[in-house]
DRENLODREN-384088 format. One record per atom (N, C-alpha, C, O): x, y, z; atom name; residue number from 1. Coordinates in Angstrom, 3 decimals, decimal comma. Layout:
        u        v        w atom  nr
        X        Y        Z   CA NUM
...
//
This chain:
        u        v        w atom  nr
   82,922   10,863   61,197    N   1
   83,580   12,060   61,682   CA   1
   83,052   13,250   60,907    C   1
   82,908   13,295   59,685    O   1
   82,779   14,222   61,797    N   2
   81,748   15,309   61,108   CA   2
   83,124   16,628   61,102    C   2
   83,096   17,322   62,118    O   2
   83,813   16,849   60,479    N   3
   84,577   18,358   60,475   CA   3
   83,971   19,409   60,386    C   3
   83,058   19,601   59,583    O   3
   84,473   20,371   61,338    N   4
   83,993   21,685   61,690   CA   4
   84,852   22,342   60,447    C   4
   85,930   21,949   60,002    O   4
   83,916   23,650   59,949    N   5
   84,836   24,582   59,076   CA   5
   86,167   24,914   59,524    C   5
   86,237   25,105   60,739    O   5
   87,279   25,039   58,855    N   6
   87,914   25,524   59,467   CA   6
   88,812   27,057   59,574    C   6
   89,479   27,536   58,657    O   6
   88,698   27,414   60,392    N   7
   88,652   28,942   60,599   CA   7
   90,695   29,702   59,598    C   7
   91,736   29,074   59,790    O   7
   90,669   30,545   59,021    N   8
   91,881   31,457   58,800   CA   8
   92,504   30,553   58,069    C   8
   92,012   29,481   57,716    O   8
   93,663   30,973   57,803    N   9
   94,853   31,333   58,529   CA   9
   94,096   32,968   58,555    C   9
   93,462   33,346   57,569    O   9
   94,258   33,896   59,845    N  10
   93,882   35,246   59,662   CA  10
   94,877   35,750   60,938    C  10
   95,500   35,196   61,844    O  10
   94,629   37,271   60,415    N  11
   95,222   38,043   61,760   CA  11
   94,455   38,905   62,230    C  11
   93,857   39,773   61,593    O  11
   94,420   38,607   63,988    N  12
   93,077   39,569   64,785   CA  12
   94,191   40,353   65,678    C  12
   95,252   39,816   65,997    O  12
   93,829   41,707   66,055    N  13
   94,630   42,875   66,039   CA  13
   93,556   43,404   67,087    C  13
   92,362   43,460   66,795    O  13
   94,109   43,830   68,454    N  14
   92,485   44,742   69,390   CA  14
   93,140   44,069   71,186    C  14
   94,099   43,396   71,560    O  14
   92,373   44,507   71,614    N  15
   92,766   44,536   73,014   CA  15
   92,292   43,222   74,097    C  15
   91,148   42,923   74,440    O  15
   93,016   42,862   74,314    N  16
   92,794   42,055   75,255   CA  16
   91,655   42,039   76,599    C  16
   91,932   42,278   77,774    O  16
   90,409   41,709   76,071    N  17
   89,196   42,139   77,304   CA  17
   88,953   41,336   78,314    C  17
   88,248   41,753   79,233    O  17
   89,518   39,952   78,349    N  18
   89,665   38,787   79,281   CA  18
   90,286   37,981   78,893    C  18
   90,420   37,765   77,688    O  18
   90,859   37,290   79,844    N  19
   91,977   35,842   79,492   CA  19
   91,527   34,735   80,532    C  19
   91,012   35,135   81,576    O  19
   91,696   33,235   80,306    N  20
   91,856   32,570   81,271   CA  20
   92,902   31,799   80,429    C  20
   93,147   31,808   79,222    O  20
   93,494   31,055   81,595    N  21
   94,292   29,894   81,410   CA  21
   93,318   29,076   81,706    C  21
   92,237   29,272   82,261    O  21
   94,098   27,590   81,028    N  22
   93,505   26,043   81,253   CA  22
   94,661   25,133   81,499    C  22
   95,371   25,229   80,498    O  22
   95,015   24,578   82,059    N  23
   96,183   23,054   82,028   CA  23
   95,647   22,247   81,350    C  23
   94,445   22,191   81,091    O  23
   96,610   21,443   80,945    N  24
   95,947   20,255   79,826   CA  24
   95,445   19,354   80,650    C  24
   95,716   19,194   81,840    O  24
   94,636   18,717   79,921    N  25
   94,011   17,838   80,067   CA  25
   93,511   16,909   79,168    C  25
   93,495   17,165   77,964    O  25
   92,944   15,456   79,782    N  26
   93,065   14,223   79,264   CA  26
   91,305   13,900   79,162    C  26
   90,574   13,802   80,148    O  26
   90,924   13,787   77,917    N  27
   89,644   13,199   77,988   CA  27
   89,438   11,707   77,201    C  27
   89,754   11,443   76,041    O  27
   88,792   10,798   78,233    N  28
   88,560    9,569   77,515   CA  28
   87,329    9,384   76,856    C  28
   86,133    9,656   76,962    O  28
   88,321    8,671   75,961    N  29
   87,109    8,292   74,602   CA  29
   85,930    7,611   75,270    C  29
   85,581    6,942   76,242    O  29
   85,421    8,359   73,827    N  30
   84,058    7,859   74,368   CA  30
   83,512    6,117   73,446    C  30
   83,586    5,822   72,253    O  30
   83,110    5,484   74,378    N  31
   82,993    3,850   73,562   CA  31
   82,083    3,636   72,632    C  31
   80,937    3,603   73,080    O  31
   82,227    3,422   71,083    N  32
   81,388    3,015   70,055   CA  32
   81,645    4,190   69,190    C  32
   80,941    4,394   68,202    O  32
   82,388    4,784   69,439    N  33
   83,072    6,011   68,763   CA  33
   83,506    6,012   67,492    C  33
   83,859    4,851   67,288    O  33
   83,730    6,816   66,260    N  34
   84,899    6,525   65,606   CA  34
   85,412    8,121   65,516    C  34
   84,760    9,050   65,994    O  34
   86,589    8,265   64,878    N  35
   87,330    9,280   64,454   CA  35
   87,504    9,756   66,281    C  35
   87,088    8,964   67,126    O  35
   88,170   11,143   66,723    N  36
   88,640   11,807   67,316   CA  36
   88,331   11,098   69,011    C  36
   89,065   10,770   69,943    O  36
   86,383   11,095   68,693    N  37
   86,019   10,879   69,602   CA  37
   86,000    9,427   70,543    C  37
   85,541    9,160   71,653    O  37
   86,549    8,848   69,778    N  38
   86,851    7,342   69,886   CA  38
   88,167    6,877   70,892    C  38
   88,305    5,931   71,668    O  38
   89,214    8,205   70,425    N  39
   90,214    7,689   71,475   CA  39
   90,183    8,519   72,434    C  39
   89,399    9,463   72,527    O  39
   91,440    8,074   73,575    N  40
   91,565    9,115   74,155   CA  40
   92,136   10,614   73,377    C  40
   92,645   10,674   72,258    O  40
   91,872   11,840   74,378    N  41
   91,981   13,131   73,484   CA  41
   92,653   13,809   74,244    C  41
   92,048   13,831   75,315    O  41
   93,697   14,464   74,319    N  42
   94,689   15,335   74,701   CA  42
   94,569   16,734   74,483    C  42
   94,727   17,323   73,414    O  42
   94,167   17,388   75,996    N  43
   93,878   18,786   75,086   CA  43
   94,639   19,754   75,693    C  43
   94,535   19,861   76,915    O  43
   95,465   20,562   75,025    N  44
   96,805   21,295   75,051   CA  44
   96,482   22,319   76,499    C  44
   95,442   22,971   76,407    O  44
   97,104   22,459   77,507    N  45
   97,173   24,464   77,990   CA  45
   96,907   24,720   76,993    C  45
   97,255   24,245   75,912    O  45
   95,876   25,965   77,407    N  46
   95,966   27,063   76,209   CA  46
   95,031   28,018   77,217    C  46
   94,250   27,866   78,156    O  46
   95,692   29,249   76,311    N  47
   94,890   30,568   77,332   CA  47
   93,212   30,980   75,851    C  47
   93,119   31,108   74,630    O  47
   92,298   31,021   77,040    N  48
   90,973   31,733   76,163   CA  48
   90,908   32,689   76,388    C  48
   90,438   33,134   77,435    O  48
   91,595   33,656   75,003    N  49
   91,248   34,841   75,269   CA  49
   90,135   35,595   73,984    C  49
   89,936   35,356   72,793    O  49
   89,500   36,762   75,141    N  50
   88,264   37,472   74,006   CA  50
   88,908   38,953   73,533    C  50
   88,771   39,874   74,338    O  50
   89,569   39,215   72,329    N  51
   89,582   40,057   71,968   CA  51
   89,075   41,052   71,736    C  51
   88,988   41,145   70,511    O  51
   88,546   42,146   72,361    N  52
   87,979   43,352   72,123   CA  52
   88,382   44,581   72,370    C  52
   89,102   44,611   73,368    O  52
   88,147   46,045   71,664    N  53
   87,767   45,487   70,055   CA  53
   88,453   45,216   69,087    C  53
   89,344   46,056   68,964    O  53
   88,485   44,300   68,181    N  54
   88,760   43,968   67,257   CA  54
   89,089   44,117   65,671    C  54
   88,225   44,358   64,827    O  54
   90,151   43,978   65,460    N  55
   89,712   43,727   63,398   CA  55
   90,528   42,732   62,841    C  55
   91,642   42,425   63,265    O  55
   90,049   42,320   62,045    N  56
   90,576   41,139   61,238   CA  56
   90,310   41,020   60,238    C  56
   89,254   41,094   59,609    O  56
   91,944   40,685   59,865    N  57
   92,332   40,762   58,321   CA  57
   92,930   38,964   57,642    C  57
   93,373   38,106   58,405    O  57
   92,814   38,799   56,397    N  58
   92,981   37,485   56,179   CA  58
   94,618   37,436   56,260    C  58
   95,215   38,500   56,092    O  58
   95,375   36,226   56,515    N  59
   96,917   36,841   56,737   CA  59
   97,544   36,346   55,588    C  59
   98,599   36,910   55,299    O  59
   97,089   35,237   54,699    N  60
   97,749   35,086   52,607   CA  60
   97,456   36,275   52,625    C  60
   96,496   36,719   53,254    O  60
   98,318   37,025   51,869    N  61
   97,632   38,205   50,764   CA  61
   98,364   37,774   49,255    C  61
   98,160   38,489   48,273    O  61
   99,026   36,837   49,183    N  62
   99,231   36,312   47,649   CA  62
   98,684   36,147   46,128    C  62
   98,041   35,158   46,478    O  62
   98,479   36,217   45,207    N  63
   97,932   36,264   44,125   CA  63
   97,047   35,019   43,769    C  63
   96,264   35,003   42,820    O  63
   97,305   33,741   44,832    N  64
   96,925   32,709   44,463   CA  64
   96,140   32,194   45,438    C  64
   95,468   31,196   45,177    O  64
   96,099   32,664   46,459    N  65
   95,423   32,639   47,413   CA  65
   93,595   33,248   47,151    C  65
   93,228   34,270   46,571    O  65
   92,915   32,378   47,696    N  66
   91,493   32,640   47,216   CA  66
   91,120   33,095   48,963    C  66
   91,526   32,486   49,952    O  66
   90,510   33,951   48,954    N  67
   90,239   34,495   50,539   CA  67
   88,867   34,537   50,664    C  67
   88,477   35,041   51,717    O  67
   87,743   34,029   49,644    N  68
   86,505   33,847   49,655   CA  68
   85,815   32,969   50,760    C  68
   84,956   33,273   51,587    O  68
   86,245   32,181   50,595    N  69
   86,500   30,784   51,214   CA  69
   87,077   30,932   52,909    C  69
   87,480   29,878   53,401    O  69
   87,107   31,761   53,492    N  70
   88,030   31,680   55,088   CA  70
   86,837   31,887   55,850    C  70
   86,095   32,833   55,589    O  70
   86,647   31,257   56,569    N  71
   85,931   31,228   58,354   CA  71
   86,651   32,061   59,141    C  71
   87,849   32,271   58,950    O  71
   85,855   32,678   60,233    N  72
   86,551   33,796   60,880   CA  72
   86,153   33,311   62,348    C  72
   85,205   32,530   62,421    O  72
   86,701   33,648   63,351    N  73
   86,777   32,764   64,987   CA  73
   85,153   32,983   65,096    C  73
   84,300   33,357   64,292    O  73
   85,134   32,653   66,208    N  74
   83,979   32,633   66,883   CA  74
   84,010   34,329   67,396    C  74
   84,956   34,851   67,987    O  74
   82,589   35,086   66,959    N  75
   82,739   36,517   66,978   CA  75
   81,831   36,418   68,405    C  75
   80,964   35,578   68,644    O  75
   82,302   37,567   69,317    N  76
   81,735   38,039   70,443   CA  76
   81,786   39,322   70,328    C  76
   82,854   39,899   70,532    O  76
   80,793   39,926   70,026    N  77
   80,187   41,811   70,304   CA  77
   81,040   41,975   69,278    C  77
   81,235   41,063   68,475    O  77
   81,626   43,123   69,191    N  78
   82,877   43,113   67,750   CA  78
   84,365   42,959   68,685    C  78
   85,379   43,655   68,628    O  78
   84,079   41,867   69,474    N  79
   85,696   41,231   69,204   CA  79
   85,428   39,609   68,789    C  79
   84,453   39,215   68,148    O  79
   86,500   38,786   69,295    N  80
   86,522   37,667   69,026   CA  80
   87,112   36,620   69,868    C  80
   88,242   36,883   70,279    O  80
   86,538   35,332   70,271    N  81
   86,938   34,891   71,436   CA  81
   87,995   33,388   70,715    C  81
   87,509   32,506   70,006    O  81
   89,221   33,452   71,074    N  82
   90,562   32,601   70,750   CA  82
   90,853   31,353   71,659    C  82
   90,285   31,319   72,750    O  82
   91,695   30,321   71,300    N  83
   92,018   29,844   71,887   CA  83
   94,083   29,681   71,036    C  83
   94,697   29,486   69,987    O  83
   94,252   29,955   72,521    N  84
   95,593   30,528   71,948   CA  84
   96,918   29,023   72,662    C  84
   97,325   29,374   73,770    O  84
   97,338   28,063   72,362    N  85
   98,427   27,141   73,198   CA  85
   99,604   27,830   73,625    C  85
  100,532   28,224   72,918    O  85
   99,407   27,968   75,320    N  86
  100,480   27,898   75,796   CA  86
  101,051   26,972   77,457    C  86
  100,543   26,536   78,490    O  86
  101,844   27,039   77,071    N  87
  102,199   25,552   78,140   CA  87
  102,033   26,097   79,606    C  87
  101,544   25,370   80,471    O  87
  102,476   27,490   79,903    N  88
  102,184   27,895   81,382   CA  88
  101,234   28,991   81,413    C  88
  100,985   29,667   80,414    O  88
  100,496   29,245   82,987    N  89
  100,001   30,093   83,118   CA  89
  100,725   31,224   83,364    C  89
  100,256   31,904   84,277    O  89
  101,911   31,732   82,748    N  90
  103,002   32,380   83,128   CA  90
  102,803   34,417   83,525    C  90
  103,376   35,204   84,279    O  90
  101,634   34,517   82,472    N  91
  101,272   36,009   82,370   CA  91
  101,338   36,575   81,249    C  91
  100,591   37,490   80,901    O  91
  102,516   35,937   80,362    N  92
  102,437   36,362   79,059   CA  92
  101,757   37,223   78,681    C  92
  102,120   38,384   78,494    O  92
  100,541   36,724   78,495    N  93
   99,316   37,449   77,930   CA  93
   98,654   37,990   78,971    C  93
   98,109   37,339   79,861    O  93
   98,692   39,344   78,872    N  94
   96,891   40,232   80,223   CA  94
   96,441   41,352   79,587    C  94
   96,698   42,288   78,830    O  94
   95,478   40,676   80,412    N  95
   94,355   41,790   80,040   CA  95
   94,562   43,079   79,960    C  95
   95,311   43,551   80,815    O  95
   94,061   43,866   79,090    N  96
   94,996   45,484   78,587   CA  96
   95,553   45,437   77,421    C  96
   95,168   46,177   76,516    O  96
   96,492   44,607   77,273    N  97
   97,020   44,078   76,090   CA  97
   96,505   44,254   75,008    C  97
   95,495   43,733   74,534    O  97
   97,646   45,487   74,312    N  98
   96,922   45,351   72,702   CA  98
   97,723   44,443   71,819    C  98
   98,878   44,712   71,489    O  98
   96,999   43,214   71,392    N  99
   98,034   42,366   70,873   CA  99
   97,499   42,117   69,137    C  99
   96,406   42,399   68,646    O  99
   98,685   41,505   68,488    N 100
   98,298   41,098   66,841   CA 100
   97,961   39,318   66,981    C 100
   97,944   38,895   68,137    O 100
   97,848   38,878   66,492    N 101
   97,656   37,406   66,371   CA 101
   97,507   36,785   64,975    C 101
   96,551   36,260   64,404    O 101
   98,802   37,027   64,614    N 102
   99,302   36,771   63,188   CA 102
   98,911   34,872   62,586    C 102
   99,308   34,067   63,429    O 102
   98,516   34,476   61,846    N 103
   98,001   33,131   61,478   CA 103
   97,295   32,581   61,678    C 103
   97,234   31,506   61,081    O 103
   96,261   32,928   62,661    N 104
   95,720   32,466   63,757   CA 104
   94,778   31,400   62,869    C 104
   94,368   31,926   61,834    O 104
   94,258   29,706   63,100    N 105
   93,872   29,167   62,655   CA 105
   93,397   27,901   63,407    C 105
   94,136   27,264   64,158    O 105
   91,857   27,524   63,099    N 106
   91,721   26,043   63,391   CA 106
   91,190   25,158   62,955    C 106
   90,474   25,380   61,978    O 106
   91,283   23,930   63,411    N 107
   90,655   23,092   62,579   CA 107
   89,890   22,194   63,614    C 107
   89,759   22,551   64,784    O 107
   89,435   21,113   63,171    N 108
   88,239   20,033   64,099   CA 108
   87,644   19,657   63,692    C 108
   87,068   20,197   62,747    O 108
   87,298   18,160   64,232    N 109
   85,531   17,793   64,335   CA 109
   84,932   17,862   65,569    C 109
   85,265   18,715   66,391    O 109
   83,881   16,851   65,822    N 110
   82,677   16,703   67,131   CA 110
   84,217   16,232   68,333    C 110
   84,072   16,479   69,530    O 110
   85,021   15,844   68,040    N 111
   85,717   15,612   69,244   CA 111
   87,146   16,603   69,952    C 111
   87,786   16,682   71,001    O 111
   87,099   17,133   68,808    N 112
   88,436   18,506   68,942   CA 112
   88,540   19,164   68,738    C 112
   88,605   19,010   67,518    O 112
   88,696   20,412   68,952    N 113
   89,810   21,690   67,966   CA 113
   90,870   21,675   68,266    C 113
   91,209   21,378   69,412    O 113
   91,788   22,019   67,237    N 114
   93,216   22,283   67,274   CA 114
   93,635   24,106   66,811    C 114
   93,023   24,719   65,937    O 114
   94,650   24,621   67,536    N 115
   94,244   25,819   67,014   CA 115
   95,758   25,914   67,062    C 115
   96,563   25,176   67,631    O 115
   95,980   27,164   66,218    N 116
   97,488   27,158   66,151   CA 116
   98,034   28,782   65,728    C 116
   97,231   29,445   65,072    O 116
   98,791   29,150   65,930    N 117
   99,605   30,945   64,920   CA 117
  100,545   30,659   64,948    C 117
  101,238   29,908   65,634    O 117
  100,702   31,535   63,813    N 118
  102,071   31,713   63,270   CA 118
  103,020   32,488   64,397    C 118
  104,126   31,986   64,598    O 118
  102,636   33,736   65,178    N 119
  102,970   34,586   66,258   CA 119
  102,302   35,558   66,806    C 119
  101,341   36,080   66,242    O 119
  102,645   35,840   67,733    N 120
  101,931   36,703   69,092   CA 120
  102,481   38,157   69,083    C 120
  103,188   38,248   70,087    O 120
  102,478   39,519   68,299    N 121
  103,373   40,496   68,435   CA 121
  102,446   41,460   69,813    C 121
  101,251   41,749   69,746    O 121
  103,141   41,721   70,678    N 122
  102,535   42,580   71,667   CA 122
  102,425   44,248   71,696    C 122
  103,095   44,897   72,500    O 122
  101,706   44,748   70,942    N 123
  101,934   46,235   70,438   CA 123
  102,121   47,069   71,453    C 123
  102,935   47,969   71,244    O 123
  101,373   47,018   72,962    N 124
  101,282   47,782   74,033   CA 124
  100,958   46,842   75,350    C 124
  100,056   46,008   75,286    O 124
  101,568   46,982   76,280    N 125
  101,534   46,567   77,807   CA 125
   99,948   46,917   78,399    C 125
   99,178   47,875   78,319    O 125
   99,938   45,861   78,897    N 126
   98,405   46,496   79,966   CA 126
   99,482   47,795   81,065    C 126
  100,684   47,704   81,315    O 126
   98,988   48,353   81,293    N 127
   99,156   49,429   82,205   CA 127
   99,763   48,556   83,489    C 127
   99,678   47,355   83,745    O 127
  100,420   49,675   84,201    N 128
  100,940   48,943   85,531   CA 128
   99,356   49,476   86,712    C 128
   98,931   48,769   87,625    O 128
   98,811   50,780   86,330    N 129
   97,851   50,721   87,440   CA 129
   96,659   49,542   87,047    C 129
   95,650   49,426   87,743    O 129
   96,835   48,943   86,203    N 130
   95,424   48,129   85,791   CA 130
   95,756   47,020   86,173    C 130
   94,827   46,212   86,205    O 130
   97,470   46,379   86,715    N 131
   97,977   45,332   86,867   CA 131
   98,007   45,251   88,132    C 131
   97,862   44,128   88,614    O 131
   98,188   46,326   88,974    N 132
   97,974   46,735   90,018   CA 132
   97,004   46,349   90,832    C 132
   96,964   45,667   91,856    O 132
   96,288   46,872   90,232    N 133
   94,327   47,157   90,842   CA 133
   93,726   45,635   90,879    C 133
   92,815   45,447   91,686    O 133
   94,297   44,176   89,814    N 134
   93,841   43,211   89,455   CA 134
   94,837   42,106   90,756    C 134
   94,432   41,062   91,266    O 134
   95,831   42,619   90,930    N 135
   96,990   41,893   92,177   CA 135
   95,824   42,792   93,669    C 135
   94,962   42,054   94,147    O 135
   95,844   43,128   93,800    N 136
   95,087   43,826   94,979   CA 136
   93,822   43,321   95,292    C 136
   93,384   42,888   96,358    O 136
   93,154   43,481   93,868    N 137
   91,585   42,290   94,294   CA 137
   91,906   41,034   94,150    C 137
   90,903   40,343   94,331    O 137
   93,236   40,140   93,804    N 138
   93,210   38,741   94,214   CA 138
   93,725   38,462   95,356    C 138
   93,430   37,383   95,869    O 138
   94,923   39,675   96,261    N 139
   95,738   39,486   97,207   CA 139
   94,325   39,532   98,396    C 139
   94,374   38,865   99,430    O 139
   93,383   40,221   98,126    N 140
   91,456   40,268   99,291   CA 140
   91,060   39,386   98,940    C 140
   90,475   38,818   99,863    O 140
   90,998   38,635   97,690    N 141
   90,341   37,477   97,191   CA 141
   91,140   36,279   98,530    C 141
   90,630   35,721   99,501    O 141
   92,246   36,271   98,104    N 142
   92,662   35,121   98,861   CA 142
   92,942   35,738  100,461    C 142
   92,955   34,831  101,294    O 142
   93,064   36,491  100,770    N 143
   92,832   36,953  102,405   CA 143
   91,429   36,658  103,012    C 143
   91,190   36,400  104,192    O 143
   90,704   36,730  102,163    N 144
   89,266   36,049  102,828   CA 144
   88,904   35,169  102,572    C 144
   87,727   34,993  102,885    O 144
   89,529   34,171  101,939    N 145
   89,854   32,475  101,271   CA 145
   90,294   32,037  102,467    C 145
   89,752   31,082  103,024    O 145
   91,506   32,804  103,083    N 146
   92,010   32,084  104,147   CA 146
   91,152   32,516  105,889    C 146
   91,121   31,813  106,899    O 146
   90,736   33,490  105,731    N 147
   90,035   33,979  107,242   CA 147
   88,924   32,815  106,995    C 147
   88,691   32,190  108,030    O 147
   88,122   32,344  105,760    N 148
   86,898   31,235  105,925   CA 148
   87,523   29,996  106,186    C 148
   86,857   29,227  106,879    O 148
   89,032   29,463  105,674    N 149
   89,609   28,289  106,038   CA 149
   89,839   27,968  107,143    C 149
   89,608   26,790  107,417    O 149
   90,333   28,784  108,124    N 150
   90,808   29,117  109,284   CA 150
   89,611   29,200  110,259    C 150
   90,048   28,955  111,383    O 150
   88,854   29,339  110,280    N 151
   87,030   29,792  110,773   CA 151
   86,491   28,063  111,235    C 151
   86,054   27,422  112,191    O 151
   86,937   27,899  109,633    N 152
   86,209   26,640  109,477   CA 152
   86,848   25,028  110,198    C 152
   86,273   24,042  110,658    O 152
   88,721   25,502  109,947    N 153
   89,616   24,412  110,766   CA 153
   88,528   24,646  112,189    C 153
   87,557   23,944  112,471    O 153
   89,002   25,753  112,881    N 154
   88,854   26,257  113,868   CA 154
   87,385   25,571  114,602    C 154
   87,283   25,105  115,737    O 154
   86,103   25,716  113,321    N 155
   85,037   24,999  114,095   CA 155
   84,652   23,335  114,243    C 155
   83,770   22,803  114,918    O 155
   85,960   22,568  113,083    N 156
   86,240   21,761  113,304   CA 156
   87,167   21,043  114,159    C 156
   86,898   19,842  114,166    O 156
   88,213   21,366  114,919    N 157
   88,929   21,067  116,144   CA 157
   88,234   21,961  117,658    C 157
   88,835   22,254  118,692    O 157
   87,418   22,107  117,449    N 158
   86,665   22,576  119,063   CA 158
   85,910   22,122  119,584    C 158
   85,537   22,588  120,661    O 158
//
C-alpha cells in the first residue's frame, strides 16, 4: 500500500467556479490486491468543487502545531479543486458562492481518498440572476432532450 501525502487540515476561502455532484458508488476490488485496493471500495456522494479565486490558510494556528509539513489540495490556476461529502445533490453548494472551507483535509493511497471538514460557512449567495440564467439553459437543455426523444419514438413506431 503506497499512501498519498496527505493534504491540511487547511482553510480555502474564494468563489465557487464549478460544482458537480456524484452518487456513491461501489467499486470492486481488484484481485491479487492488497491494502484498499483489494476490497471492495465505497465511495461517498460528494460534490467536486473548483474554487476560484482562492486563498488558503493552514487551519492549527497553535504553538505546537508545526505547519511546515502540510500539503495543500490539488491547485488549479489560483484556485483549488475539492472534493467535498455530501449525501444529496440538493443545491447546497452553487456556483457564485463565496464559501470558507474550514478543515478541509485528506488522506489515501493507490485505491482511495477520503476527504473530510470541519465546516462549510457560506459568506455570500450566488446571485438570483446567475441562478436564473443557469435554470433557463437547463429548462432548453431538456426541451430539446425531449423534442429528439419524441422524433426518435416517433421514427420508431411508423
Amino acid at each position: 500500500m503506497s499512501a498519498s501525502a496527505p493534504v491540511g487540515p487547511v482553510t480555502i476561502t474564494g468563489d465557487i467556479a464549478s460544482i458537480l455532484w456524484f452518487p456513491e458508488r461501489v467499486q470492486p476490488a481488484v484481485s491479487m490486491m492488497s491494502g484498499t485496493l483489494g476490497g471492495d471500495r465505497v465511495f461517498p456522494a460528494h460534490y467536486r468543487v473548483h474554487v476560484y479565486p482562492a486563498s488558503i490558510a493552514v487551519s492549527k494556528v497553535d504553538k505546537t502545531y508545526d505547519a511546515s509539513g502540510v500539503t495543500f489540495p490539488e491547485r488549479i490556476n489560483d484556485g483549488f479543486l475539492v472534493r467535498l461529502p455530501h449525501p444529496d445533490d440538493d443545491g447546497f453548494l452553487q456556483e457564485g458562492m463565496k464559501v470558507s472551507i474550514v478543515g478541509y483535509q485528506e488522506l489515501g493511497d493507490e485505491g482511495e481518498t477520503w476527504t473530510a471538514f470541519d465546516s462549510i460557512e457560506i459568506l455570500s449567495q450566488a446571485s438570483a440572476a446567475d441562478f436564473g440564467s443557469k435554470q433557463a439553459s437547463v429548462s432548453e437543455q431538456t426541451s430539446i432532450l425531449k423534442q429528439i426523444w419524441v422524433s426518435r419514438l416517433r421514427q420508431l413506431f411508423q
